[in-house]
N, CA, C and O of each residue as an XYZ file, in Angstrom:
848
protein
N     -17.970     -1.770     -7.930
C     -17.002     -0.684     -8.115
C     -16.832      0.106     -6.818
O     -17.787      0.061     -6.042
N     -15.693      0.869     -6.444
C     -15.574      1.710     -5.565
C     -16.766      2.604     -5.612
O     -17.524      2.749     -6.572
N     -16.854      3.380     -4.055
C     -18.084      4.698     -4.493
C     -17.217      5.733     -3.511
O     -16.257      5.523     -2.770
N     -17.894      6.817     -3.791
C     -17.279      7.612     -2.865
C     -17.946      7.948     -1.911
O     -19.133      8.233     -2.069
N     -17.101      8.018     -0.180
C     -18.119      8.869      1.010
C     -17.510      9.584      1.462
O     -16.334      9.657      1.104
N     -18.061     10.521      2.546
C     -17.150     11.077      3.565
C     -16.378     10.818      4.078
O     -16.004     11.875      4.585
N     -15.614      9.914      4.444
C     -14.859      9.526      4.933
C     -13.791      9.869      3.185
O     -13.336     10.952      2.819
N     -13.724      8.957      2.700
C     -13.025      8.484      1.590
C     -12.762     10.306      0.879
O     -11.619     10.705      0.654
N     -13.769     11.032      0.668
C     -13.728     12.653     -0.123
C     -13.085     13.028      0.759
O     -12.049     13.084      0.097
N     -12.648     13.490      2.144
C     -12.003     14.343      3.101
C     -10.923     13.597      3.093
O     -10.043     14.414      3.364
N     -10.156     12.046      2.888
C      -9.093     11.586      2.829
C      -8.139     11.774      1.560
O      -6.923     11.955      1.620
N      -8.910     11.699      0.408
C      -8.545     12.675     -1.128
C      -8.202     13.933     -0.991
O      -7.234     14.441     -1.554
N      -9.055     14.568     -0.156
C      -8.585     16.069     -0.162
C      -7.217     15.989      0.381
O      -6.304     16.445     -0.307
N      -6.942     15.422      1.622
C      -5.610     15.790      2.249
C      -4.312     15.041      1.239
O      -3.207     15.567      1.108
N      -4.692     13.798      0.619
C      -4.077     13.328     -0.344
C      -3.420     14.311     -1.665
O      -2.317     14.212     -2.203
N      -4.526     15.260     -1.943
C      -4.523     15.917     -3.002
C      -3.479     17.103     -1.864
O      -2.303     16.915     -2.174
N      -3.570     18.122     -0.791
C      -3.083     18.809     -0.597
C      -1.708     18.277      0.289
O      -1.438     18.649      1.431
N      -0.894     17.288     -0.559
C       0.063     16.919      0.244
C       0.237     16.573      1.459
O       1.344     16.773      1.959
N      -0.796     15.978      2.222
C      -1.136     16.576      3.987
C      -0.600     15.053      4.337
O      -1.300     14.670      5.275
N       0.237     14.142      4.021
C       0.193     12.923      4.558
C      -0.177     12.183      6.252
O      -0.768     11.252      6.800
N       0.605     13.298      6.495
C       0.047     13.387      8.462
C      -0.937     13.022      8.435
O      -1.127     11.851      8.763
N      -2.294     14.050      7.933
C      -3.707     13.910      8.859
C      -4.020     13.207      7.762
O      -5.054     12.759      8.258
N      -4.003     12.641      6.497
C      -4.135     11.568      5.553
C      -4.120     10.265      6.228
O      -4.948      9.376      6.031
N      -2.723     10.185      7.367
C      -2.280      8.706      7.984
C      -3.218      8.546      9.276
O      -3.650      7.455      9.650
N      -3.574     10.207     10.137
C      -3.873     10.175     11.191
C      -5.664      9.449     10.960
O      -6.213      8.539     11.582
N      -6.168     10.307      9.822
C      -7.604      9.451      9.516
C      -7.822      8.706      9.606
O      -8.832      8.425     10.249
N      -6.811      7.498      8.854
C      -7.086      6.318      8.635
C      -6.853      5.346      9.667
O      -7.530      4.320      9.746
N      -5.399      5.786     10.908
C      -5.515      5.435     11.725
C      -6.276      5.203     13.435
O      -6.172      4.392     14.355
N      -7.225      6.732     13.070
C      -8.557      6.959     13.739
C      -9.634      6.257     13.752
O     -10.505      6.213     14.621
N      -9.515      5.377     12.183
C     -10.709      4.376     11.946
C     -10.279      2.931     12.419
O     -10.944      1.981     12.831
N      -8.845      3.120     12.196
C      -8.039      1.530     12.687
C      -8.800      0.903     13.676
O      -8.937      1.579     14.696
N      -9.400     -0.330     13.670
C      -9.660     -1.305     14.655
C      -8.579     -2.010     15.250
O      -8.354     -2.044     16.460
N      -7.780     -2.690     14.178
C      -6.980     -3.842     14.531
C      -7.227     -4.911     13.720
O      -6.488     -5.894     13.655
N      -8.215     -4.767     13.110
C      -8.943     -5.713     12.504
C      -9.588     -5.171     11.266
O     -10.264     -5.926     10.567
N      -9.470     -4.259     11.037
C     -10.179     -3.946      9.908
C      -9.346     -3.138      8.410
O      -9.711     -2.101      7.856
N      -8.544     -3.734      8.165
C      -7.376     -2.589      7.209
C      -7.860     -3.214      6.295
O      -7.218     -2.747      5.355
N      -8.576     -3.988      5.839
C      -9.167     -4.753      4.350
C     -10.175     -3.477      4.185
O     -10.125     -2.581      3.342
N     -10.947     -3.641      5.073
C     -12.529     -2.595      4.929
C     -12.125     -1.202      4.765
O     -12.966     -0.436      4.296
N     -10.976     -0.751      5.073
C     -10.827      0.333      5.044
C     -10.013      1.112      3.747
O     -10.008      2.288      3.383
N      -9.303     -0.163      3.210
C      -8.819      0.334      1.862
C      -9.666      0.022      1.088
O      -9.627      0.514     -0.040
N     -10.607     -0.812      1.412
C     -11.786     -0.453     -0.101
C     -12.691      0.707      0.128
O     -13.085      1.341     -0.852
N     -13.019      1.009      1.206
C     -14.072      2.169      1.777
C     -13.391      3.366      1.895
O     -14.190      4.303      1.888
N     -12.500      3.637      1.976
C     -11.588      4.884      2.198
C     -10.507      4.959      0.925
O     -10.719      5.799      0.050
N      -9.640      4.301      0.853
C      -7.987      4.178      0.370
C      -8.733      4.387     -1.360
O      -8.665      5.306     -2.176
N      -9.364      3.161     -1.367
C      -9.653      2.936     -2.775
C     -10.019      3.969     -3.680
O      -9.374      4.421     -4.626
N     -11.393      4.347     -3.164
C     -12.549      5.659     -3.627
C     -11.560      7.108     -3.860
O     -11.787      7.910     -4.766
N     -10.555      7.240     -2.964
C      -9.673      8.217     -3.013
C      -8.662      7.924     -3.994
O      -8.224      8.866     -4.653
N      -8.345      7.078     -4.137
C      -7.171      6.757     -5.903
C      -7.758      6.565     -7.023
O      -7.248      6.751     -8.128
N      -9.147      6.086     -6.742
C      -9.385      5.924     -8.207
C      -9.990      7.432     -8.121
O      -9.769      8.013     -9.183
N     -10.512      8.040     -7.418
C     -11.152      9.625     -8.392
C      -9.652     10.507     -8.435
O      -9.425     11.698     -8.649
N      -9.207      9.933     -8.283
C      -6.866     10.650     -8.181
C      -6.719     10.135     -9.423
O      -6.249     10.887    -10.277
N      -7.052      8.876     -9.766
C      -6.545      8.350    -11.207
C      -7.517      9.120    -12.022
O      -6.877      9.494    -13.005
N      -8.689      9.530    -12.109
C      -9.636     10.024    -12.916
C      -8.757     11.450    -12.998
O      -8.208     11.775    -14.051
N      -8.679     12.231    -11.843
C      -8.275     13.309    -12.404
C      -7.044     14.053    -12.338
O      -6.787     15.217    -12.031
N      -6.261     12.942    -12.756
C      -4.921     12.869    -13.577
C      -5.492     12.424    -15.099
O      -5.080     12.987    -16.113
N      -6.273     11.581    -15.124
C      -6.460     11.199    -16.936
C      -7.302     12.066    -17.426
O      -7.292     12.026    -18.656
N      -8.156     12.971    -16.914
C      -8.822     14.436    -17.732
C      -7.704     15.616    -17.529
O      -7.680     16.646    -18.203
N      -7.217     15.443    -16.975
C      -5.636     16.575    -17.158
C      -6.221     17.228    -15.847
O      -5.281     17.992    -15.629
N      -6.811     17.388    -15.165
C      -6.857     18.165    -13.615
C      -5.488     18.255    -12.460
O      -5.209     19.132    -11.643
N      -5.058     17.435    -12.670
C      -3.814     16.960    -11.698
C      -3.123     16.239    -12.402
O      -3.363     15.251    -13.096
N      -1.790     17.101    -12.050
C      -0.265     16.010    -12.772
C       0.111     15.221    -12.329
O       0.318     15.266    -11.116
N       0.469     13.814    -13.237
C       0.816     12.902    -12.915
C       1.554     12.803    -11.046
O       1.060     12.329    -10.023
N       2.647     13.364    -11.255
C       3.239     13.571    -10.155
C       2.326     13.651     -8.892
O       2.816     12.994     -7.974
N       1.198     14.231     -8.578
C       0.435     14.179     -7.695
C      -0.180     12.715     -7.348
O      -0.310     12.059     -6.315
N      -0.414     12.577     -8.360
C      -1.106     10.974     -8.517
C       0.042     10.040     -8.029
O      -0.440      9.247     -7.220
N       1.467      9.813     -8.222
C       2.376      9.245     -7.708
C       2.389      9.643     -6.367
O       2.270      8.744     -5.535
N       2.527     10.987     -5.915
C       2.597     11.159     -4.751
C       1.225     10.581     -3.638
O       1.386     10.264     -2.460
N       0.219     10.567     -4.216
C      -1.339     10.302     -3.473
C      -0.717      8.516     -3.261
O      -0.907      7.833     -2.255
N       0.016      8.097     -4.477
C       0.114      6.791     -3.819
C       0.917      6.199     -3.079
O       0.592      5.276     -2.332
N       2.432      6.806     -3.233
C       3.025      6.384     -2.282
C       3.363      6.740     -1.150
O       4.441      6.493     -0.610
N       1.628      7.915     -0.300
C       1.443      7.717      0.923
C       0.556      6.992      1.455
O       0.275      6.801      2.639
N      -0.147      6.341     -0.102
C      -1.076      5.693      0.100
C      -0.554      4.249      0.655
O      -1.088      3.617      1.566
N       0.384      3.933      0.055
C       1.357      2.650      0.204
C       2.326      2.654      1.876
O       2.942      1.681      2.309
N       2.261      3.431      2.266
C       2.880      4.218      3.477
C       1.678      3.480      4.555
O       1.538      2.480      5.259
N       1.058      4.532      4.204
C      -0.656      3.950      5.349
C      -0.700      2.607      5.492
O      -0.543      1.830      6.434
N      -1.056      2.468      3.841
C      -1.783      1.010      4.185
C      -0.526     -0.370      4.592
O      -0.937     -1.527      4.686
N       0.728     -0.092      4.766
C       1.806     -1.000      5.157
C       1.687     -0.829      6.581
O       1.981     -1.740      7.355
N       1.103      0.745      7.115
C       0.961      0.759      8.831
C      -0.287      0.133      9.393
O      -0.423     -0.222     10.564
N      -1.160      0.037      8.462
C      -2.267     -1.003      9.000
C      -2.240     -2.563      8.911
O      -2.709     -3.307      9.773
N      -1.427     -3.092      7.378
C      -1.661     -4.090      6.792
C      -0.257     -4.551      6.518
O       0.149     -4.767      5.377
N       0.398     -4.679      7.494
C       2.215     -5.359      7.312
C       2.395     -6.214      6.283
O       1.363     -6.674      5.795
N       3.398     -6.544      5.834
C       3.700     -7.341      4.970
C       3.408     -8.937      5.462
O       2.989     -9.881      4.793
N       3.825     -8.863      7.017
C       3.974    -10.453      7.140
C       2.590    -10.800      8.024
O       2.325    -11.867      8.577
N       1.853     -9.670      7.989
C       0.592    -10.385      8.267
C      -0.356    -11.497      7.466
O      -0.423    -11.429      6.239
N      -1.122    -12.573      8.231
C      -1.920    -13.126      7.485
C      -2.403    -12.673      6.512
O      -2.040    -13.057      5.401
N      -3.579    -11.508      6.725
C      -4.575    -10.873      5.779
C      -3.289    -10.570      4.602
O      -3.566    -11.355      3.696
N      -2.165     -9.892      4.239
C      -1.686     -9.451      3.437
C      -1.272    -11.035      2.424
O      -1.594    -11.222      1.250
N      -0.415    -12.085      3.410
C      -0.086    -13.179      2.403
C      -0.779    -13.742      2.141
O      -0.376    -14.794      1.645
N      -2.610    -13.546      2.240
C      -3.497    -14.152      1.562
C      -3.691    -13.743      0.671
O      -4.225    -14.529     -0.112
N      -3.467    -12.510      0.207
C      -3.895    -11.534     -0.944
C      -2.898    -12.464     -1.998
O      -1.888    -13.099     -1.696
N      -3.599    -12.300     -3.443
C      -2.537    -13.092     -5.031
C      -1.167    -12.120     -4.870
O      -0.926    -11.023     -4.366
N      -0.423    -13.141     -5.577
C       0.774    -12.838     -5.818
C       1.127    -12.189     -7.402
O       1.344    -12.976     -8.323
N       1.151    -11.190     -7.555
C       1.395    -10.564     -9.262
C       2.770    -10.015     -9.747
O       3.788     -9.651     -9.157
N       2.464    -10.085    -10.821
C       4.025     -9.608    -11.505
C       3.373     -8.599    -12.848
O       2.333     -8.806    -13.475
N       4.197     -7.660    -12.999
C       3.638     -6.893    -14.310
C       5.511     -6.671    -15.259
O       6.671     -6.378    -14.971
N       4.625     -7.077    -16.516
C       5.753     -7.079    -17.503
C       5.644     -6.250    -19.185
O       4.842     -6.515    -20.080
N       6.451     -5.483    -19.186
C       5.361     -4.994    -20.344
C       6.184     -6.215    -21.889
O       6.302     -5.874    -23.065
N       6.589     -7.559    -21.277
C       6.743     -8.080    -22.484
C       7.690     -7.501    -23.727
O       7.483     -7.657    -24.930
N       8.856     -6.743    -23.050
C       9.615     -6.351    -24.337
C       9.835     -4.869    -24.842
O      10.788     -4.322    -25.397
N       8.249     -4.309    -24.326
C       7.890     -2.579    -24.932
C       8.581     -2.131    -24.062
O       8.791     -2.633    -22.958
N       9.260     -0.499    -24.772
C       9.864     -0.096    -24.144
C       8.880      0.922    -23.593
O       9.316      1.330    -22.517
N       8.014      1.348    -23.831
C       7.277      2.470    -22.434
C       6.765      1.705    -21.519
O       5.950      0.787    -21.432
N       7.473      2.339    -20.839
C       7.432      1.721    -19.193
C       6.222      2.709    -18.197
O       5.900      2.277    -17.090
N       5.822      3.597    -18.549
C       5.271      4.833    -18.219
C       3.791      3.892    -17.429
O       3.470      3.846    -16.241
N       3.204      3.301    -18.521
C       1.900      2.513    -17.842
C       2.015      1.646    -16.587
O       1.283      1.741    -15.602
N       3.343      0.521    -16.800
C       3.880     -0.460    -15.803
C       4.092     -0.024    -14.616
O       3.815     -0.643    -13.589
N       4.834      1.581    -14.707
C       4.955      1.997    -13.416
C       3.833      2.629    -12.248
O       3.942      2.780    -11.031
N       2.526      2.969    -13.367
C       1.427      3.904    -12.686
C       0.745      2.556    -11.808
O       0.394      2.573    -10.628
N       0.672      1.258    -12.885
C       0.231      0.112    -12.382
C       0.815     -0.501    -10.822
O       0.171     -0.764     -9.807
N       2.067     -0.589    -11.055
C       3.043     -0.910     -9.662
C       2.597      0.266     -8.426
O       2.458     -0.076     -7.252
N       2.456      1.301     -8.771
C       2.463      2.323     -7.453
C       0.785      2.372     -7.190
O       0.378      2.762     -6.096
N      -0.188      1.945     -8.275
C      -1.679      1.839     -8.013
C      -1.722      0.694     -6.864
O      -2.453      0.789     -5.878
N      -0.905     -0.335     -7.090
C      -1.099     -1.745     -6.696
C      -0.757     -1.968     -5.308
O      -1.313     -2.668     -4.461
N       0.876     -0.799     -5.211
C       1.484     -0.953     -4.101
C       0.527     -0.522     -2.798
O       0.304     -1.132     -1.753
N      -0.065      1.089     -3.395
C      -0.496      1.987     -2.872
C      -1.725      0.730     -1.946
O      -1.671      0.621     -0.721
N      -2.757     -0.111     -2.823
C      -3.562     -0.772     -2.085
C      -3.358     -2.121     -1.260
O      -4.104     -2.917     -0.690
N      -2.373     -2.027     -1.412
C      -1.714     -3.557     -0.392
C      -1.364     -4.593     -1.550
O      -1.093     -5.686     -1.052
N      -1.309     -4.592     -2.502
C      -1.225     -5.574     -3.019
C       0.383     -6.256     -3.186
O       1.278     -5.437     -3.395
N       0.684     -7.412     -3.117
C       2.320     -7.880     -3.803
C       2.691     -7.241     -4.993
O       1.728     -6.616     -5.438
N       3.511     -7.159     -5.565
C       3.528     -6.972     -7.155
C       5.203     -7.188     -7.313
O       5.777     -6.815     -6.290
N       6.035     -7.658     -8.263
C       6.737     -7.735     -8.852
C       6.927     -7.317    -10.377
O       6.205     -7.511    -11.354
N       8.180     -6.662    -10.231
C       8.311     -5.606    -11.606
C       9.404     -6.479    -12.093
O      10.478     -6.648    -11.516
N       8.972     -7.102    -13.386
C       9.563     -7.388    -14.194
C       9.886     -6.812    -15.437
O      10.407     -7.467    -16.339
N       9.619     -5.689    -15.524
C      10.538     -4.821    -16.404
C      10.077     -5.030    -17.924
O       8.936     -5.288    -18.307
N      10.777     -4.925    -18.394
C      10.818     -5.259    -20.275
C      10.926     -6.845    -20.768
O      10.875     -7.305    -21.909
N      11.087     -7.481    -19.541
C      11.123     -9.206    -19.762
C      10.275     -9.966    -20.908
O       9.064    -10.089    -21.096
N      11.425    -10.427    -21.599
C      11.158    -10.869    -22.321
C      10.338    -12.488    -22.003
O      10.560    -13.156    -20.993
N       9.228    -12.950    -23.289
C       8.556    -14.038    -22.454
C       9.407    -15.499    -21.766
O       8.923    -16.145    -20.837
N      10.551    -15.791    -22.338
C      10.822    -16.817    -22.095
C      11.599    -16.832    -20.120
O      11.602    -17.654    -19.205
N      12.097    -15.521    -20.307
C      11.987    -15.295    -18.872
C      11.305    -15.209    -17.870
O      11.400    -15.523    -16.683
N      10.123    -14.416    -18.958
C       8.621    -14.503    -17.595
C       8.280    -15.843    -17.063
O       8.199    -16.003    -15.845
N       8.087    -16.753    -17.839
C       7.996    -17.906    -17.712
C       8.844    -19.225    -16.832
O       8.493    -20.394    -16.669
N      10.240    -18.403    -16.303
C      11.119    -18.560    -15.519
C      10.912    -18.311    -14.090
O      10.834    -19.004    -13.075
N      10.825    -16.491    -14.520
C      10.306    -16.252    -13.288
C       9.361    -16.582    -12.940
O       9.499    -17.281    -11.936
N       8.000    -16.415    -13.341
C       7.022    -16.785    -12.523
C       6.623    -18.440    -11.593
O       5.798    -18.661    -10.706
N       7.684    -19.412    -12.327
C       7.906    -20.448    -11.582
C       8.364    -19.838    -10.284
O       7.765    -20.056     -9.231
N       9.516    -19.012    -10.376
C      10.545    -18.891     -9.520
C       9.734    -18.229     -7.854
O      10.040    -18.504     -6.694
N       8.713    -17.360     -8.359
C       8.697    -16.022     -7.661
C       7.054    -16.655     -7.234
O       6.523    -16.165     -6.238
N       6.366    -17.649     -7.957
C       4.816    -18.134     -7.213
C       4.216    -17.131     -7.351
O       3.765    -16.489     -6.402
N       4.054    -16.690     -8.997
C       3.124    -15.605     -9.431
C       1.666    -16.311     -9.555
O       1.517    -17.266    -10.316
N       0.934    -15.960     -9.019
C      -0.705    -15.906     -9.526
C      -1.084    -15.261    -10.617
O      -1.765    -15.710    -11.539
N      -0.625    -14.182    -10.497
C      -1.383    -13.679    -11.684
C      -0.324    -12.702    -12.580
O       0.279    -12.208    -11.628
N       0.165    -12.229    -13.517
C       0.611    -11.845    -14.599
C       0.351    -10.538    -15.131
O       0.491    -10.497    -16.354
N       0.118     -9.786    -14.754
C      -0.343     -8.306    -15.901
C       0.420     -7.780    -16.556
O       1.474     -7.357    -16.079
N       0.098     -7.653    -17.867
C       1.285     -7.264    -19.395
C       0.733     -5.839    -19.547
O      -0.477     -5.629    -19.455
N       1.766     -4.702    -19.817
C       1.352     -3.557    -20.454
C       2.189     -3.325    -21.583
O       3.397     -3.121    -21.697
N       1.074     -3.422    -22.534
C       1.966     -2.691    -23.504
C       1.504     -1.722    -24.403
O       0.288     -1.528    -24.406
N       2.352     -0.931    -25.327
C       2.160     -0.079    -26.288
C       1.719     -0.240    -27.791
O       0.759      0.150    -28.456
N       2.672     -0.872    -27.991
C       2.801     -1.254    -29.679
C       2.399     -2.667    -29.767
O       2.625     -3.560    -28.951
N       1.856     -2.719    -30.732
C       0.706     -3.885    -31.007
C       1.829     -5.304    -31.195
O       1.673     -6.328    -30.531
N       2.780     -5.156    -32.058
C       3.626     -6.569    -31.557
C       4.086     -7.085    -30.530
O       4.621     -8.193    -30.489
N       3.920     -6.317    -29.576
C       4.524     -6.772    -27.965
C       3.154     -7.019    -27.734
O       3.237     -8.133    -27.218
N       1.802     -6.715    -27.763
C       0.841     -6.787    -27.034
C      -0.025     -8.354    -27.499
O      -0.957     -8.910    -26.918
N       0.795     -8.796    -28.900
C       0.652    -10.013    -28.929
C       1.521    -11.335    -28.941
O       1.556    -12.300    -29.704
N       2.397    -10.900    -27.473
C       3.218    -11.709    -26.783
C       2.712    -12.518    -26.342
O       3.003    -13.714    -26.338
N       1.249    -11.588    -25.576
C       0.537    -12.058    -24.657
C       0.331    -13.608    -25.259
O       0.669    -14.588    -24.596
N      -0.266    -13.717    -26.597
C      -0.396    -15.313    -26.938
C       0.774    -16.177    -26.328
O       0.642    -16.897    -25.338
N       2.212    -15.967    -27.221
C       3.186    -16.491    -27.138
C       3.210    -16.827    -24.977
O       3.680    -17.888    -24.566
N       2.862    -16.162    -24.347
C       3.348    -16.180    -23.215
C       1.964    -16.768    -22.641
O       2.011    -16.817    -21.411
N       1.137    -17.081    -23.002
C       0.066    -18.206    -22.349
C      -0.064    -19.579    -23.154
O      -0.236    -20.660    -22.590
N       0.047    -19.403    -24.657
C       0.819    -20.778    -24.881
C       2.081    -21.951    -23.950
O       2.061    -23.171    -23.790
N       3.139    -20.812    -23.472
C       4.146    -21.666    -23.298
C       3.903    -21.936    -21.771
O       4.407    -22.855    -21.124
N       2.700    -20.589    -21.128
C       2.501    -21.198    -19.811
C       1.750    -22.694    -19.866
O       1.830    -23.516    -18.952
N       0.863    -22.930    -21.346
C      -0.010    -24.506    -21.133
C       1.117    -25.483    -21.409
O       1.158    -26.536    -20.773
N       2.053    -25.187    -22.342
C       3.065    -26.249    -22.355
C       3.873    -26.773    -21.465
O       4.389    -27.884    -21.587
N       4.116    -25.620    -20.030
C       4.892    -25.942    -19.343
C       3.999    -26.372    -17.982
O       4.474    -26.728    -16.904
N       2.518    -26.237    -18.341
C       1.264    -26.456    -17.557
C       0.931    -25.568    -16.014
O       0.319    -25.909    -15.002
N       1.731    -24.153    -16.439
C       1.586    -23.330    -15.504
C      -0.094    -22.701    -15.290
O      -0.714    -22.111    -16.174
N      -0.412    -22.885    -14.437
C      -2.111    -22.377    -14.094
C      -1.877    -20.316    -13.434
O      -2.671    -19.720    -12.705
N      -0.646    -19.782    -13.997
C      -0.719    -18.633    -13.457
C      -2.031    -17.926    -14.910
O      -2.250    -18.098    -16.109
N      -2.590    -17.064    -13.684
C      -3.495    -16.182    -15.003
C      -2.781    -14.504    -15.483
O      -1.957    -13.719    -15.016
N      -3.610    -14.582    -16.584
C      -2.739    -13.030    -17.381
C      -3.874    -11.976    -17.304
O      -4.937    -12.117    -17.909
N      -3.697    -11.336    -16.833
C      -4.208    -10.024    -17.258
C      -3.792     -9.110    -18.184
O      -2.856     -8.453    -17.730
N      -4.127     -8.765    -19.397
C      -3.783     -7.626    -20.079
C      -3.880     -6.157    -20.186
O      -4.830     -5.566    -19.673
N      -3.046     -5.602    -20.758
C      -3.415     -4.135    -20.344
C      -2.589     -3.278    -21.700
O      -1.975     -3.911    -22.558
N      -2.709     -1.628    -21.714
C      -2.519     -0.858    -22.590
C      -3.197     -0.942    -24.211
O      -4.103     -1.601    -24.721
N      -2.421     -0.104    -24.602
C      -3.457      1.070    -25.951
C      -3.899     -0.205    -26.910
O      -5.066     -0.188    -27.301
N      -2.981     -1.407    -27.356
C      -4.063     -2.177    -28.532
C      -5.016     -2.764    -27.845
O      -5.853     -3.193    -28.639
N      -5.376     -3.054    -26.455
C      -6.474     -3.948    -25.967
C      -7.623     -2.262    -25.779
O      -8.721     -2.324    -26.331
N      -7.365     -1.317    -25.242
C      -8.061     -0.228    -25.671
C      -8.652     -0.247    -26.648
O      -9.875     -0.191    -26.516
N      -8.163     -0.321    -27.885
C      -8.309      0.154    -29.526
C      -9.776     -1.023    -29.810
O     -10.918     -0.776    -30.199
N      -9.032     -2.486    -29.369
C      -9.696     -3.722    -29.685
C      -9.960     -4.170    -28.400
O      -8.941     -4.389    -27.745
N     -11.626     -4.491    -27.510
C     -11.771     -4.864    -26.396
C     -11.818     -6.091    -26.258
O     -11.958     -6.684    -25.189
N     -11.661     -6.753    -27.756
C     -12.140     -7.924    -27.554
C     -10.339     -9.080    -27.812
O     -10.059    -10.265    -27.997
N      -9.931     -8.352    -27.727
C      -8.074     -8.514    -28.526
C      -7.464     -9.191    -27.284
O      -6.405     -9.745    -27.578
N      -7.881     -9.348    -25.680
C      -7.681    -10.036    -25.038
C      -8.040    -11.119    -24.780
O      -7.356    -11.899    -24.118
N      -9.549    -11.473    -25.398
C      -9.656    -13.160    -25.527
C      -9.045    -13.671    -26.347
O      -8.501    -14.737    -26.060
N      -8.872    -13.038    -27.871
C      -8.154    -13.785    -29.303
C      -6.744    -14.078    -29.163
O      -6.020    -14.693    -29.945
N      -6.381    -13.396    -27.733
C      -5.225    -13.658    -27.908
C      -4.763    -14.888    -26.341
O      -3.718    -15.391    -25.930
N      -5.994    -14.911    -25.979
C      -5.586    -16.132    -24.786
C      -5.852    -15.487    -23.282
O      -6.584    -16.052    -22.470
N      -5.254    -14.387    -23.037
C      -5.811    -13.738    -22.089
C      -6.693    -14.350    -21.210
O      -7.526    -15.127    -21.676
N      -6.640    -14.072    -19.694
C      -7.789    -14.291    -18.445
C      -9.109    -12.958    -18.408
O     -10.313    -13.095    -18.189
N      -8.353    -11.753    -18.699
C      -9.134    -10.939    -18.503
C      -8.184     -9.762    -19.026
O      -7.053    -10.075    -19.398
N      -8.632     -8.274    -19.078
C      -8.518     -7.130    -19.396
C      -8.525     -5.725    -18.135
O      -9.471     -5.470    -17.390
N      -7.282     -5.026    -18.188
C      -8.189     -3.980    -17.591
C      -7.560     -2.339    -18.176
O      -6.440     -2.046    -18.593
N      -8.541     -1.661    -18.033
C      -8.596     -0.611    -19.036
C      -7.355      0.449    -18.318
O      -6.678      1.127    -19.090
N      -7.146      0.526    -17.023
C      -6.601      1.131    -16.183
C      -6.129      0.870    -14.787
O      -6.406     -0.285    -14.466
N      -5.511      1.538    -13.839
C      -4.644      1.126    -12.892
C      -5.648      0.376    -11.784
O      -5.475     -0.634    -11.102
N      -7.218      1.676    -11.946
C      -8.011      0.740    -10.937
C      -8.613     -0.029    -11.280
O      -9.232     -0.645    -10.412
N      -8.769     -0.393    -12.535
C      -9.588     -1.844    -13.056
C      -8.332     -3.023    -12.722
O      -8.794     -4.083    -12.301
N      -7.036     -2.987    -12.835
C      -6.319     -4.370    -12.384
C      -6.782     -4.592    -10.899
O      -7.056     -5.741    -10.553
N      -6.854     -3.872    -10.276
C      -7.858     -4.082     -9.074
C      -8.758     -5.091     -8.850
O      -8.549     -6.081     -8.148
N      -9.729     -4.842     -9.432
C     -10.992     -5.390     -9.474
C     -10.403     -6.752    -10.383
O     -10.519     -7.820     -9.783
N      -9.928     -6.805    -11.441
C      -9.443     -7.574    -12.646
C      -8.843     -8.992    -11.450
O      -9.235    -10.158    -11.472
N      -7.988     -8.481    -10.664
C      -7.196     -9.894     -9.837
C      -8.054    -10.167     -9.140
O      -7.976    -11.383     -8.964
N      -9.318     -9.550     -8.308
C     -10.220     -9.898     -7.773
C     -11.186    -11.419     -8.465
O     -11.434    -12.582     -8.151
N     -11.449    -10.488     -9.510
C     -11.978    -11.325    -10.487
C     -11.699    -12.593    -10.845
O     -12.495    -13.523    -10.724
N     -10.143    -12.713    -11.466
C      -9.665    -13.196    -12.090
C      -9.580    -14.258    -10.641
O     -10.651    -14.852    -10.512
N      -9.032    -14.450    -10.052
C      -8.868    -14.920     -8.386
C     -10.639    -16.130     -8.358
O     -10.966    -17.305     -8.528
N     -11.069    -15.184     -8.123
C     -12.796    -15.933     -7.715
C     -12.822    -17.083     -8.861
O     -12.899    -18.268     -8.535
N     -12.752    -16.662    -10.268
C     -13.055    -17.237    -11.262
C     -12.386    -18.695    -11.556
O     -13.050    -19.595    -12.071
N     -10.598    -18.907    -11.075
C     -10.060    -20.106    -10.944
C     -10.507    -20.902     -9.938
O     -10.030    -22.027     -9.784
């Protein structure tokens, strides 16, 4: 799991007080040239996930938490370009909430994801037979579904069935309130793995990645 240090607590703070400047100037103080992997897990990371913690005990409004990330996503594009090696080695993901219409989770997920370098593609309310389109189309690795209401959240079957029929090896991650309720509702339903929140898909593609 992330931990927190000095470095990472004094980069939260300026995060938290809007300061993006000396937020960017930090991180670019530590810049090697070589090191923007080490530094978003040792710095970037430790600072969003205690941002995601305290937005979900009510300490800080959402809005802050959006804002912490998309300077977070700012930074880490000035260390870690798009068309660098290190970045197109990283998985390729897509998040879909399968149909549900709250979109509210999908989006915290996309700006968690962006914020740490990751690819991501927003596929919206896509329905499965499209996902299954796209993700040919677009060379998804990995899949993360959010949803709300328990009939969309067992799409997830329907949409790893038709990936074995069509013999797609992309993996799913699941996410939102019925895999909450039921922890175990992501294996029964086919699922690669689970994650409870924006910084567990984190760790979750990590995972999920090593494990194929």
């Amino acid at each position: 799991m992330v931990t927190k240090n000095a470095l990472s607590l004094q980069f939260e703070q300026h995060l938290l007080s809007m300061d993006k400047e000396s937020a960017n100037k930090m991180v670019q103080n530590e810049f090697t040239g070589n090191n923007a992997i080490q530094l978003i897990r040792e710095i970037i990371m430790p600072a969003l996930r205690s941002i995601e913690l305290s937005w979900k005990d009510g300490t800080i409004p959402l809005s802050h938490e959006l804002k912490a990330n998309n300077a977070c996503e700012e930074i880490v594009n000035s260390i870690l370009p798009l068309q660098s090696p290190e970045r197109k080695a990283m998985p390729t993901s897509a998040i879909t909430t399968l149909g549900d219409e709250f979109l509210l989770g999908k989006q915290i997920v996309i700006s968690f994801m962006k914020a740490a370098g990751f690819n991501i593609f927003d596929y919206g309310n896509m329905l499965v037979e499209d996902v299954v389109s796209k993700v040919q189309e677009d060379g998804i690795d990995i899949v993360l579904t959010s949803t709300r209401m328990p009939d969309f959240a067992y799409k997830v079957k329907d949409l790893k069935d038709r990936f074995s029929e069509e013999g797609i090896s992309t993996k799913i991650i699941a996410g939102g309130a019925p895999f909450l309720l039921d922890d175990t509702l992501w294996k029964k339903l086919g699922a690669d793995s689970m994650a409870a929140d924006a910084t567990e898909v984190m760790f979750r593609v990590y995972d999920v990645i090593i494990e194929s």
